[in-house]
GUGU-740036 format. One record per residue: residue number from 1; residue in three letters; x negated, y negated, z of N, C-alpha, C in turn. Coordinates in steps of 0.05 Angstrom, whole numbers, m for minus. Last residue first. Example, Ala and Ser with C-alpha at 12.3 -4.5 7.8 and 13.67 -1.06 7.14 Angstrom:
   resi   resn     n_xx     n_yy     n_zz    ca_xx    ca_yy    ca_zz     c_xx     c_yy     c_zz
      2    Ser     m257       45      142     m273       21      143     m258       m1      157
      1    Ala     m264      114      156     m246       90      156     m264       66      156
This chain:
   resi   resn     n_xx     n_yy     n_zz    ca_xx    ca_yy    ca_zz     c_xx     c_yy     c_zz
    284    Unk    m2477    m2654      346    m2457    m2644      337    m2428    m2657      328
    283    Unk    m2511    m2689      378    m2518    m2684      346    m2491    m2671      330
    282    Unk    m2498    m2667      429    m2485    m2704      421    m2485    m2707      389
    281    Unk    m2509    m2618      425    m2478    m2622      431    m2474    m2658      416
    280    Unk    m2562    m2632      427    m2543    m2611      407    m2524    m2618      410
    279    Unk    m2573    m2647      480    m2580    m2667      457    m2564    m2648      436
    278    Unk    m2573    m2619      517    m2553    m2626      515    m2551    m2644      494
    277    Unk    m2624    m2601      530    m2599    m2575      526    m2577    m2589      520
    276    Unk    m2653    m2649      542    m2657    m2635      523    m2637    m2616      521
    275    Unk    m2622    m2698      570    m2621    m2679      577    m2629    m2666      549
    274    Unk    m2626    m2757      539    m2603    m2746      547    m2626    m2722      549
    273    Unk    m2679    m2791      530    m2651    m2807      542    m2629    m2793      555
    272    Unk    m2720    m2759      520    m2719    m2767      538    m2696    m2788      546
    271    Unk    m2690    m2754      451    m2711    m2743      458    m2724    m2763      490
    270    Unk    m2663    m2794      404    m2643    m2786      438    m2660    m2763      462
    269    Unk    m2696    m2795      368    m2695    m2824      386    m2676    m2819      411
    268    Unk    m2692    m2748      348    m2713    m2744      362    m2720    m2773      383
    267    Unk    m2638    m2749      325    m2647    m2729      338    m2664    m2743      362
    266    Unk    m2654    m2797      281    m2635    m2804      305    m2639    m2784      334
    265    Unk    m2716    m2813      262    m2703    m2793      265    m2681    m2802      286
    264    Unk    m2775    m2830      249    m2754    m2844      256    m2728    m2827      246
    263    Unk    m2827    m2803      303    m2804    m2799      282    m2782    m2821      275
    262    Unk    m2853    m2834      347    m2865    m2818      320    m2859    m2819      295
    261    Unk    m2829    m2847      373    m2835    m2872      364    m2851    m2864      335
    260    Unk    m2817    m2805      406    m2786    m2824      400    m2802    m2839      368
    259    Unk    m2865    m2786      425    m2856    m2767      405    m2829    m2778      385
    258    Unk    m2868    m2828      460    m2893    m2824      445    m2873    m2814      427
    257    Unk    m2834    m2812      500    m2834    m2839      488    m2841    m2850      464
    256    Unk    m2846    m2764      519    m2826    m2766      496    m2821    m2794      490
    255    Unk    m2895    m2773      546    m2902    m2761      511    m2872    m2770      506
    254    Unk    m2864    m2802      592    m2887    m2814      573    m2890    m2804      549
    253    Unk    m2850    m2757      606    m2826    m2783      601    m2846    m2795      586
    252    Unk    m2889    m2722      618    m2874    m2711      596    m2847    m2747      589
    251    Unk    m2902    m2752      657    m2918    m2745      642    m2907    m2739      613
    250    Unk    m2863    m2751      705    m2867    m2771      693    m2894    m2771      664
    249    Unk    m2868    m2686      707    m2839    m2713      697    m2845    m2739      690
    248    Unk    m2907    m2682      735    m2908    m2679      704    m2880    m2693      696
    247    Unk    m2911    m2710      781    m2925    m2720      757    m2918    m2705      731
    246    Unk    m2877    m2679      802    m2858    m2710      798    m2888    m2719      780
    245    Unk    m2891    m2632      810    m2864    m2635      792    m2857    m2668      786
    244    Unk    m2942    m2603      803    m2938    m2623      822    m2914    m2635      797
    243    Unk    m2954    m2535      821    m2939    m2560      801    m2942    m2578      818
    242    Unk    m2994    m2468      826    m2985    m2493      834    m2981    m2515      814
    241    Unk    m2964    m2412      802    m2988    m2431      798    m2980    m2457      809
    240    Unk    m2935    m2354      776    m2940    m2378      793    m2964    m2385      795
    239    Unk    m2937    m2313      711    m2942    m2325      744    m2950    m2345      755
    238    Unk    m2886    m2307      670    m2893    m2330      675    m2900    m2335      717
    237    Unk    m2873    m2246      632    m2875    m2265      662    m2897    m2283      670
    236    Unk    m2836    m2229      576    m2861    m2240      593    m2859    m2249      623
    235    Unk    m2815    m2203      514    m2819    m2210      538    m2838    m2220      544
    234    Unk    m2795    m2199      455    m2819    m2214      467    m2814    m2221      489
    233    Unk    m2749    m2190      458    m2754    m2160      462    m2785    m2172      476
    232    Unk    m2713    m2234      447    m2711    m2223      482    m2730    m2201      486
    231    Unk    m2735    m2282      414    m2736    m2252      407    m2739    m2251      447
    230    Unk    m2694    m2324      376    m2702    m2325      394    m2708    m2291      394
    229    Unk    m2713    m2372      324    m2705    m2351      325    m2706    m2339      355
    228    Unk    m2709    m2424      269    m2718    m2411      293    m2700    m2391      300
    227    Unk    m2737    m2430      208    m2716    m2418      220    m2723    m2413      247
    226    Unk    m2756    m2478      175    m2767    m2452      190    m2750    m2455      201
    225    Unk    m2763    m2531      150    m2744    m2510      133    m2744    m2482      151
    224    Unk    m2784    m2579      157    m2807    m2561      135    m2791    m2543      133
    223    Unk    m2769    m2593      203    m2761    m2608      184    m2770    m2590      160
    222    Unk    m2786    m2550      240    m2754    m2541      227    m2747    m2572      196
    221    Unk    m2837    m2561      248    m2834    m2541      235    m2808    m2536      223
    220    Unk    m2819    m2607      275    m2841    m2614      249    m2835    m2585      233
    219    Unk    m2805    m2595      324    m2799    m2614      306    m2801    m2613      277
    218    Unk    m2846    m2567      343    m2827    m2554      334    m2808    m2567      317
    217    Unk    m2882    m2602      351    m2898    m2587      331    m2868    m2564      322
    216    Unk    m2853    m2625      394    m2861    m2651      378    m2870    m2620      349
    215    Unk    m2850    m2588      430    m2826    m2590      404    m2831    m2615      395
    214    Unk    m2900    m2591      453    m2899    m2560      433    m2869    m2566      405
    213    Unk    m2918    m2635      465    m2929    m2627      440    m2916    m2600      423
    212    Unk    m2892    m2634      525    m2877    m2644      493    m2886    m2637      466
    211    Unk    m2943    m2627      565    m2908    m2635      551    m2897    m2653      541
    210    Unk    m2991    m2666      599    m2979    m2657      596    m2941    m2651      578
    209    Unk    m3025    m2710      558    m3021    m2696      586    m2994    m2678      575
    208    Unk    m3043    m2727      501    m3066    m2719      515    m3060    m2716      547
    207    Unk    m3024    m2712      442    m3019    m2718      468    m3038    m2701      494
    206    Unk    m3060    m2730      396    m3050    m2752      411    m3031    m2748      433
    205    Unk    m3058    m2685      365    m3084    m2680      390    m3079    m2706      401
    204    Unk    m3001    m2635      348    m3003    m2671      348    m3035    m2677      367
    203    Unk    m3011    m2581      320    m3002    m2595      337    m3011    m2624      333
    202    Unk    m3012    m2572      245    m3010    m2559      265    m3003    m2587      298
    201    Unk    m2995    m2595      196    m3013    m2605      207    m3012    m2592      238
    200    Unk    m2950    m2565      167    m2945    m2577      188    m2963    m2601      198
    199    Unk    m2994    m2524      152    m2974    m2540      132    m2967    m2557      144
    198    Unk    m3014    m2493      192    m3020    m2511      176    m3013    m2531      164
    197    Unk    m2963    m2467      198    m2965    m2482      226    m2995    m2511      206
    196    Unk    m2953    m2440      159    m2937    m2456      166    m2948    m2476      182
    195    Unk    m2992    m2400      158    m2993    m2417      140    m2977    m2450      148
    194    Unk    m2978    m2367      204    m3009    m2389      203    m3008    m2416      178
    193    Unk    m2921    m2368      237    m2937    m2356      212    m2964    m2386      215
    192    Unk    m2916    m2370      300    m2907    m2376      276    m2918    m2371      258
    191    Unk    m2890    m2361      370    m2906    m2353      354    m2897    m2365      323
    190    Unk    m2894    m2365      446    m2883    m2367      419    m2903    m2355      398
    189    Unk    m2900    m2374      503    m2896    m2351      502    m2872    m2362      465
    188    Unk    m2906    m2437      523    m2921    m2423      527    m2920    m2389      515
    187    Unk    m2886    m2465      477    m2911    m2455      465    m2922    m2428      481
    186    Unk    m2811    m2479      459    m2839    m2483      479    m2870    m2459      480
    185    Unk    m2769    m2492      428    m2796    m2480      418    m2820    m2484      447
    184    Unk    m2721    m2520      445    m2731    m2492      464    m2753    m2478      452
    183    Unk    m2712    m2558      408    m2714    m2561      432    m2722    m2546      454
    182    Unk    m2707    m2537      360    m2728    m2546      366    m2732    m2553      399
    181    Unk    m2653    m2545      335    m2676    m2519      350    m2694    m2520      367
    180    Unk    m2615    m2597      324    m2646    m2592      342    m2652    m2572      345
    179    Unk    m2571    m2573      292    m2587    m2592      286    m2613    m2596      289
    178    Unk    m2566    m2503      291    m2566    m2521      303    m2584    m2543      292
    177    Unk    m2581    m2453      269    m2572    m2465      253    m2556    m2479      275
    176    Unk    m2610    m2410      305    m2626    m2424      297    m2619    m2450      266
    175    Unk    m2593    m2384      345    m2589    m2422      349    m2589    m2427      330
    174    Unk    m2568    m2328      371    m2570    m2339      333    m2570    m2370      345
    173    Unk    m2561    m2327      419    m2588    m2315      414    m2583    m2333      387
    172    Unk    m2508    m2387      433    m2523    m2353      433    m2545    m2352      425
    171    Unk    m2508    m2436      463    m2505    m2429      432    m2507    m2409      424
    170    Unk    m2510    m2414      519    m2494    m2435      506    m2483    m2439      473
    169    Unk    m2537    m2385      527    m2516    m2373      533    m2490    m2388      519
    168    Unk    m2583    m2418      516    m2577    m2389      498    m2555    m2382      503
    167    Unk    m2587    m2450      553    m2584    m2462      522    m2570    m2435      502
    166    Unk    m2594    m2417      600    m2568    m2437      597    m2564    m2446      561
    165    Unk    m2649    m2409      588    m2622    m2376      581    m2590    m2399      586
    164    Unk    m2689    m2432      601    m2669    m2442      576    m2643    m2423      573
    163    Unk    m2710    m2410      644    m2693    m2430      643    m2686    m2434      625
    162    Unk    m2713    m2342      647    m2718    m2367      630    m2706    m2384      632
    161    Unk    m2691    m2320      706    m2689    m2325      682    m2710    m2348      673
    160    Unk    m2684    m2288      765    m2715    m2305      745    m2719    m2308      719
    159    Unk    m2645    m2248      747    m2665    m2258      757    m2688    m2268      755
    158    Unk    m2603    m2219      721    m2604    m2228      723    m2618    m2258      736
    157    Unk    m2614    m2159      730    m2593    m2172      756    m2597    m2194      754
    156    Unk    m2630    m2142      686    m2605    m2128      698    m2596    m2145      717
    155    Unk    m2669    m2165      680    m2662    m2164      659    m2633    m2167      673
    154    Unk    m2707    m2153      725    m2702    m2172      725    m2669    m2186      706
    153    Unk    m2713    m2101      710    m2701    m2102      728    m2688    m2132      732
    152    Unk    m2743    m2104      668    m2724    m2086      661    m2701    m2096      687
    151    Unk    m2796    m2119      700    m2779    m2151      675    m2749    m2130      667
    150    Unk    m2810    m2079      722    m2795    m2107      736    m2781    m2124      721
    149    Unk    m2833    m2051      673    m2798    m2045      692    m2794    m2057      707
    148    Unk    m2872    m2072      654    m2835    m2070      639    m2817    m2061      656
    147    Unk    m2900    m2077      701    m2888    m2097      691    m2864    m2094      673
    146    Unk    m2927    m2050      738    m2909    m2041      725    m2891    m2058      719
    145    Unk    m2975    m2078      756    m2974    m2059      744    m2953    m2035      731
    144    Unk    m2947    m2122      784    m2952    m2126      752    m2973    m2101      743
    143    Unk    m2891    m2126      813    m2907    m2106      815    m2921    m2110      786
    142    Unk    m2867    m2184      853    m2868    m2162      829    m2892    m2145      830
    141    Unk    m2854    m2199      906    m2835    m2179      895    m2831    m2175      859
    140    Unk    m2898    m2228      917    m2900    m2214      941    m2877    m2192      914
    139    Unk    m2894    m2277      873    m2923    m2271      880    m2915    m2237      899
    138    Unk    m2842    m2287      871    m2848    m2273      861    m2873    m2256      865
    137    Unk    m2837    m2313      923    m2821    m2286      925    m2827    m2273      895
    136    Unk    m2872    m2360      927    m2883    m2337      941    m2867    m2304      932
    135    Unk    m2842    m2396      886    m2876    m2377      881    m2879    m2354      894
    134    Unk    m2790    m2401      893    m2798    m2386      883    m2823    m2367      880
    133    Unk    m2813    m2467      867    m2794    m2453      882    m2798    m2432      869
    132    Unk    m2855    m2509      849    m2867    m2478      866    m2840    m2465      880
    131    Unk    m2828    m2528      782    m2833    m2530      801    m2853    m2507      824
    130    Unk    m2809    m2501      734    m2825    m2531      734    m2830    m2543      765
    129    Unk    m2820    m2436      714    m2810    m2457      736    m2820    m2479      735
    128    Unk    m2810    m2370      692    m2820    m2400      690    m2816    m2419      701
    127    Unk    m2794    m2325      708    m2809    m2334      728    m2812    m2360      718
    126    Unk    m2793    m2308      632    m2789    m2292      653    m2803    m2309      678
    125    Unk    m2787    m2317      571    m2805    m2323      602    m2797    m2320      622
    124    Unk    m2782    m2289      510    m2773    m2290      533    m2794    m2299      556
    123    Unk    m2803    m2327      444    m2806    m2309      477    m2799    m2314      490
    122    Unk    m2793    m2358      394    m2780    m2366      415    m2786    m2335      432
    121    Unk    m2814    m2366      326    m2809    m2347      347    m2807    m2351      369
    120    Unk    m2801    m2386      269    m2812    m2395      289    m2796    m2379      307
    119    Unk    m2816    m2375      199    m2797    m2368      218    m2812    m2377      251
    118    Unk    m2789    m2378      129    m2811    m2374      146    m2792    m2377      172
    117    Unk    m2746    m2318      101    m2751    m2346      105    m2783    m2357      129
    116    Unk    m2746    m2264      118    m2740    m2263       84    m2758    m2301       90
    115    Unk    m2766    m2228      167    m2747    m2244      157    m2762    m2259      131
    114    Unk    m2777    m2184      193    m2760    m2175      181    m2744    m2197      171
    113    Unk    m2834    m2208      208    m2830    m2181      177    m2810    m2177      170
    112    Unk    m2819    m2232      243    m2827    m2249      227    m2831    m2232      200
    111    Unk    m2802    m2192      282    m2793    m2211      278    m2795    m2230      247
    110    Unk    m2855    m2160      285    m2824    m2147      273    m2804    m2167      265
    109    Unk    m2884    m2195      322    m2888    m2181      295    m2871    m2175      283
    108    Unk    m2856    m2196      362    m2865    m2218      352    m2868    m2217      323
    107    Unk    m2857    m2148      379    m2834    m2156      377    m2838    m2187      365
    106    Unk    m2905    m2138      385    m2903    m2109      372    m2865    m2136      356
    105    Unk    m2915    m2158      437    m2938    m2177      406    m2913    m2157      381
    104    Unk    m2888    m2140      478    m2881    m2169      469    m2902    m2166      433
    103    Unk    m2892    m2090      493    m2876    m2092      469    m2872    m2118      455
    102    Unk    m2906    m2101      537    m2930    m2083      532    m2908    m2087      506
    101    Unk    m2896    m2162      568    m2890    m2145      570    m2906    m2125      541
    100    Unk    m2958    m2214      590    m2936    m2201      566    m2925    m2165      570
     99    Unk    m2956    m2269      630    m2966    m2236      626    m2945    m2221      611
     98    Unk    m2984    m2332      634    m2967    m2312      617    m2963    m2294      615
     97    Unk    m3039    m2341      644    m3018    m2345      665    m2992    m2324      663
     96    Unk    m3036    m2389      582    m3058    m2370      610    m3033    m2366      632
     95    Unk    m2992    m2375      542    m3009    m2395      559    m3021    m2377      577
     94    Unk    m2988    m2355      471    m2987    m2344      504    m3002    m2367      520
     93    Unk    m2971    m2358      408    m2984    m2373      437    m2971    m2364      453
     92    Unk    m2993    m2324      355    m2977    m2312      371    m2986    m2344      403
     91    Unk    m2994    m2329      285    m3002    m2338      304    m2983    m2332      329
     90    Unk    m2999    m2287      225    m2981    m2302      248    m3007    m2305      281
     89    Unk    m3043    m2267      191    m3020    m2293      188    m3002    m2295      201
     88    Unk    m3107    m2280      227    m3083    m2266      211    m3058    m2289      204
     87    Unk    m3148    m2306      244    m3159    m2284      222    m3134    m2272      207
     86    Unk    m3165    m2373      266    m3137    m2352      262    m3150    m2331      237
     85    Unk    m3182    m2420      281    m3198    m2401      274    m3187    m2373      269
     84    Unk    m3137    m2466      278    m3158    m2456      263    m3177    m2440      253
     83    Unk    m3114    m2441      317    m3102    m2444      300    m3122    m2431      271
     82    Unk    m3142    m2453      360    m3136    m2426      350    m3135    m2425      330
     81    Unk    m3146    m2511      353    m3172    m2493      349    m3175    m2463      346
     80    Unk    m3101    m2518      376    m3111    m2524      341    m3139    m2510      329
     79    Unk    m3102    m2500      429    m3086    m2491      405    m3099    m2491      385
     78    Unk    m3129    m2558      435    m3143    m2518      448    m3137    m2500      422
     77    Unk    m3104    m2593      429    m3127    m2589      412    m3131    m2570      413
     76    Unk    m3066    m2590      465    m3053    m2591      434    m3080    m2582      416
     75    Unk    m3091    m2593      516    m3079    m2569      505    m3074    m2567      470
     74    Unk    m3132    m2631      535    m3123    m2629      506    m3120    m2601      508
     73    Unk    m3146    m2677      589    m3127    m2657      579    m3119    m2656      553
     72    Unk    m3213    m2681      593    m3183    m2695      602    m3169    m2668      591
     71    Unk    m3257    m2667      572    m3249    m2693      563    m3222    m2701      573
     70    Unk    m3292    m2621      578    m3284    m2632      592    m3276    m2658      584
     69    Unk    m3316    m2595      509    m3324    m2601      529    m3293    m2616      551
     68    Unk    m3299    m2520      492    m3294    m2551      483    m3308    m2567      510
     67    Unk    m3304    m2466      467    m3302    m2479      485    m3296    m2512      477
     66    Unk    m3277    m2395      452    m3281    m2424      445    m3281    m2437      454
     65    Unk    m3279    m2329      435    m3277    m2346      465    m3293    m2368      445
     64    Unk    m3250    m2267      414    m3270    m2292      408    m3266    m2309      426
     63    Unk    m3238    m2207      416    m3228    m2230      431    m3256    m2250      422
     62    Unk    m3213    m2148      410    m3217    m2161      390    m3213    m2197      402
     61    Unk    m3221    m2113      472    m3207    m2134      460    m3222    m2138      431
     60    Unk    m3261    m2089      506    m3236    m2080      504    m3220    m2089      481
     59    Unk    m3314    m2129      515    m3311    m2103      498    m3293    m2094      489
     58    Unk    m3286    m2168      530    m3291    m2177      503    m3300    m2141      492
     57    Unk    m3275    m2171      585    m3252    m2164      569    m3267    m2160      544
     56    Unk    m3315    m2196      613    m3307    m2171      614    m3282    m2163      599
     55    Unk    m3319    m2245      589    m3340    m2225      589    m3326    m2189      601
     54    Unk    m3276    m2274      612    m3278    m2266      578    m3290    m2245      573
     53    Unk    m3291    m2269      655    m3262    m2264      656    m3268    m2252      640
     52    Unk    m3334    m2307      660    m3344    m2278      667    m3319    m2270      668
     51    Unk    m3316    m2365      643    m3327    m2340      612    m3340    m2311      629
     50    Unk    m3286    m2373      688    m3276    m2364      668    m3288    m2348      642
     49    Unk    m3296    m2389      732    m3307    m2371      729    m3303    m2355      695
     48    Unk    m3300    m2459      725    m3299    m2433      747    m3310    m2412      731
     47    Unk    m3296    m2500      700    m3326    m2503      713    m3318    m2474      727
     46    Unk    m3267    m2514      618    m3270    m2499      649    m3300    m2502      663
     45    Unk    m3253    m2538      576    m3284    m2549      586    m3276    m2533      624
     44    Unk    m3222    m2512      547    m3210    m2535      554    m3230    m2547      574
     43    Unk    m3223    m2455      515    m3224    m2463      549    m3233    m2495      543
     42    Unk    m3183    m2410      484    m3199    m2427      478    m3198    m2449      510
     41    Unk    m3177    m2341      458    m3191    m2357      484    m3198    m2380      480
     40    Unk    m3158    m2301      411    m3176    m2325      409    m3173    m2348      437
     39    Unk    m3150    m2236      394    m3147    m2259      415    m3169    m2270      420
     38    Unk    m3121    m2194      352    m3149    m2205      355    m3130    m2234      380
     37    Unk    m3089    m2136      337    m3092    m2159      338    m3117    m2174      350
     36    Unk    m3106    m2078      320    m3089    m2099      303    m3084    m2124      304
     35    Unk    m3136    m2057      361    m3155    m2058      330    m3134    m2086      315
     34    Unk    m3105    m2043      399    m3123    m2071      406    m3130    m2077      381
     33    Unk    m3034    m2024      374    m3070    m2019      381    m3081    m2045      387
     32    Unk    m2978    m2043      416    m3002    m2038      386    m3024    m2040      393
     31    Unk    m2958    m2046      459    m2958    m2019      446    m2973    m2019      418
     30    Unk    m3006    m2066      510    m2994    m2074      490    m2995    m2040      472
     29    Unk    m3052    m2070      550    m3026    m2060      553    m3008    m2061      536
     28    Unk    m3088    m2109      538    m3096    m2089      534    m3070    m2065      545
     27    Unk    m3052    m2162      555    m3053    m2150      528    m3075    m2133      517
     26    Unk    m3055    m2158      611    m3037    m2150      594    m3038    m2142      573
     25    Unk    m3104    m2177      614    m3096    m2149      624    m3067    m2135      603
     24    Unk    m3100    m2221      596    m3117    m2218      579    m3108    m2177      578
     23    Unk    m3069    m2247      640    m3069    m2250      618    m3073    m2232      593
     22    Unk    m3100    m2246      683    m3075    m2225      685    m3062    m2229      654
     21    Unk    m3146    m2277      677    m3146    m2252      676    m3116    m2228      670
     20    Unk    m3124    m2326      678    m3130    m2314      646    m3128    m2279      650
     19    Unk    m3112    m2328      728    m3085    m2320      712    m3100    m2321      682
     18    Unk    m3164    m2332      750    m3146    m2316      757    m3124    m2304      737
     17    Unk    m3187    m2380      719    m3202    m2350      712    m3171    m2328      722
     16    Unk    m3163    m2429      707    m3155    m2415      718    m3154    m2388      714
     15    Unk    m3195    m2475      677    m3207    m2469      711    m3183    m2455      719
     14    Unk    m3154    m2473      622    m3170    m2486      634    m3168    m2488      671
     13    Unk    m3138    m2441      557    m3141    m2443      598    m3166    m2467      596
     12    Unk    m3095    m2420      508    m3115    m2437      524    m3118    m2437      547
     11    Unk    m3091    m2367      463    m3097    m2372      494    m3119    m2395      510
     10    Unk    m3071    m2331      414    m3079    m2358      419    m3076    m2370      450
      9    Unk    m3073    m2281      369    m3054    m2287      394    m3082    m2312      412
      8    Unk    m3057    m2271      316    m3076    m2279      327    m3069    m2298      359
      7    Unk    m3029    m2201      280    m3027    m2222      298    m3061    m2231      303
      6    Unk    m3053    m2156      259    m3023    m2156      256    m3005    m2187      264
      5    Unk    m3099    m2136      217    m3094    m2152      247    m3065    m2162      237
      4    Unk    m3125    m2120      169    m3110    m2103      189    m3102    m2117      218
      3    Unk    m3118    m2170      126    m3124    m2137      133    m3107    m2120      149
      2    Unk    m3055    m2202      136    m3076    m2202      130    m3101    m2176      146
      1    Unk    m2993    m2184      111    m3011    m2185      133    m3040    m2189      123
């Protein structure tokens, strides 16, 4: 570890002060001290309210805030700029919005100490949706001041899964010796050693809308030998926020065009032809 920060937990937003906030709340709810990890805010040229979010958190927090100007959409860059300015040796991404169960960083951590190889960390998301089904009955039937025990509850009756929990149920929690892993590295609720993600050249800043960058950078990490891993203990809930589902589909059809033409890789040429949960099976 580097000194004493256990983690550098990595949060881009852009103009959505609200869900940074519930964000940020969270992880002054966390079972490790604030002293151990540090959170690096990076805002994507916001006009709302967002650095009076930062401002009131920055006493509480070990939290640096990074801006960038308004140029369109560069999540991949936001990141990189965590990346970059990273004090420890794992990097933890939470997306704005994200509200972490009080054990998620503690389980991120443990993860990556108790393994011998480098290692890419897969969080539970809890509510995630590519659509607004759903919005209101979470918005009205959670209680996010008692968030481990909704996500406890959720647990139990099966509700409001992570959509990938089909991939998991499919290959179990151990994926991480599947051809593609990579397919369920999604950023918003992950994590990887700093060095690694360097090594890598951290995210791709050529995608400039929405999805894909994260398993275009998950890609990259399992060719380099990293084991993926999935940790159920890294919880989270993913709160609603308005989608517009038929642009990002056609957005994300676009990067995986991009991401096809990257690699010349058979894997990553069946990347928007077949169903990502199902590209394993054809590899197999």
């Amino acid at each position: 570890m580097n000194g004493r920060l256990l983690c550098s937990v990595i949060v881009p937003t852009y103009n959505r002060a609200r869900l940074l906030d519930y964000t940020l709340a969270s992880l002054l709810r966390q079972s490790i001290n604030v002293q151990q990890f540090e959170v690096l805010v990076v805002d994507d040229g916001s006009s709302d309210s967002t650095p009076d979010v930062v401002e009131q958190y920055s006493s509480y927090l070990t939290l640096r805030y990074f801006t960038q100007q308004d140029a369109g959409y560069r999540a991949a860059k936001a990141r990189n700029v965590g990346i970059a300015n990273a004090s420890s040796d794992i990097c933890v991404f939470l997306d704005c919005g994200v509200i972490a169960h009080s054990e998620c960083l503690r389980a991120h951590v443990n993860v990556h100490a108790a393994q011998s190889c480098s290692t890419a960390v897969c969080g539970y998301v809890y509510g995630l949706s590519f659509d607004d089904h759903d919005a209101d009955a979470i918005r009205k039937g959670i209680d996010l001041t008692r968030l481990d025990e909704e996500l406890a509850g959720l647990s139990l009756a099966s509700r409001w899964e992570d959509p990938r929990e089909t991939f998991y149920r499919k290959y179990s929690d151990s994926f991480g010796g599947l051809p593609a892993p990579w397919v369920v590295y999604w950023t918003c609720n992950a994590s990887a050693r700093t060095s690694q993600l360097c090594e890598v050249g951290m995210f791709d800043e050529a995608y400039r809308s929405w999805g894909a960058e994260d398993i275009d950078l998950g890609y990259r990490l399992h060719r380099a030998g990293t084991r993926f891993v999935l940790s159920r203990e890294a919880a989270s809930l993913h709160w609603p926020h308005p989608k517009d589902r038929a642009a990002n589909t056609a957005s994300v059809m676009d990067n995986y065009a991009y991401f096809r033409l990257t690699y010349d890789d058979p894997a990553v040429r069946l990347v928007g032809r077949v169903p990502l949960f199902e590209l394993n099976d054809l590899l197999l």
